[in-house]
N, C-alpha and C positions, 0 to 999 in steps of 0.2 A: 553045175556052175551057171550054166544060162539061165533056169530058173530064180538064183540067185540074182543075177546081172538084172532080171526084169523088175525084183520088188525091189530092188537099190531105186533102180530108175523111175518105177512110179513114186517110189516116197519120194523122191529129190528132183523130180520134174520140177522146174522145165530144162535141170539141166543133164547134157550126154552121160551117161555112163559106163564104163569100160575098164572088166575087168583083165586082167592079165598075171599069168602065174612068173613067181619072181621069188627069187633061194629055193636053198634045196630043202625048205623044211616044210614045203608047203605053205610059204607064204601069198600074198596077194597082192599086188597093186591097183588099188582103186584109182580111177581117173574122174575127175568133175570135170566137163567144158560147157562152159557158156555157148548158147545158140550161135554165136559169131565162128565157135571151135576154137576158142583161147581155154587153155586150163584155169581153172580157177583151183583146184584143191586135187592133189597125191597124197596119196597116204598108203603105206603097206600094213595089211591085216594078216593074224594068224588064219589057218583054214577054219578052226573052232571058230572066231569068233565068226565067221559067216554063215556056218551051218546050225547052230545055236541060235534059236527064233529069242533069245530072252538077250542072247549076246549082240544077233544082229541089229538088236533095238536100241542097245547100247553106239552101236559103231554108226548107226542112220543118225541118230541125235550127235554124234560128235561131228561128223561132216557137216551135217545142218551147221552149226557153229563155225565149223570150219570156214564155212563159208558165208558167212555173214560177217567171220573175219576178214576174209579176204578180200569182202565188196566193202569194208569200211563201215559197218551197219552194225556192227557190237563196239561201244564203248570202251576204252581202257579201263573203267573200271570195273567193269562190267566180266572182261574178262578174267581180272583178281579175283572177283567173288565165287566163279568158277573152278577158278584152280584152286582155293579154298574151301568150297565144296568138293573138290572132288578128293582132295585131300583127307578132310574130315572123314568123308566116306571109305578111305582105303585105310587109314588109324581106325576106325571102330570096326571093320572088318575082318581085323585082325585081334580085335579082343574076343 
């Protein structure tokens, strides 16, 4: 898991990161905090998707977002086009 905790934290430098175990399924709670130590983004992950280099890659790109949300740096519509995409992406996935 600490290995884990370091490549979160160099991908998403410069902000803290801190992982923390949370349900009993082996879930995860991600913490973002800005250098000041305000949170900017929580998120709870399955155990897969963090041990999973093709999943982890998945869930580093969603925080990134996340947190461009939350500093106000992603557009509204910008957002739509995302959950549109990703949409798209989970209908043909399934064909």
């Amino acid at each position: 898991m600490e290995s884990i905790s370091l490549l979160l934290g160099e991908a998403l430098s410069p902000y803290q990161v801190k992982l923390t175990p949370s349900g009993a399924h082996g879930e995860c709670l991600v913490t973002l905090k800005s250098t000041s130590g305000a949170i900017v983004v929580e998120r709870t992950f399955n155990q897969a998707q963090l041990t999973d280099k093709r999943l982890l890659t998945d869930v580093v790109d969603g925080l990134h977002r996340d947190v461009l949300i939350a500093e106000g740096r992603l557009e509204p519509c910008v957002i739509a086009a995302l959950r549109n995409a990703a949409q798209d992406k989970i209908l043909a996935s399934r064909n």
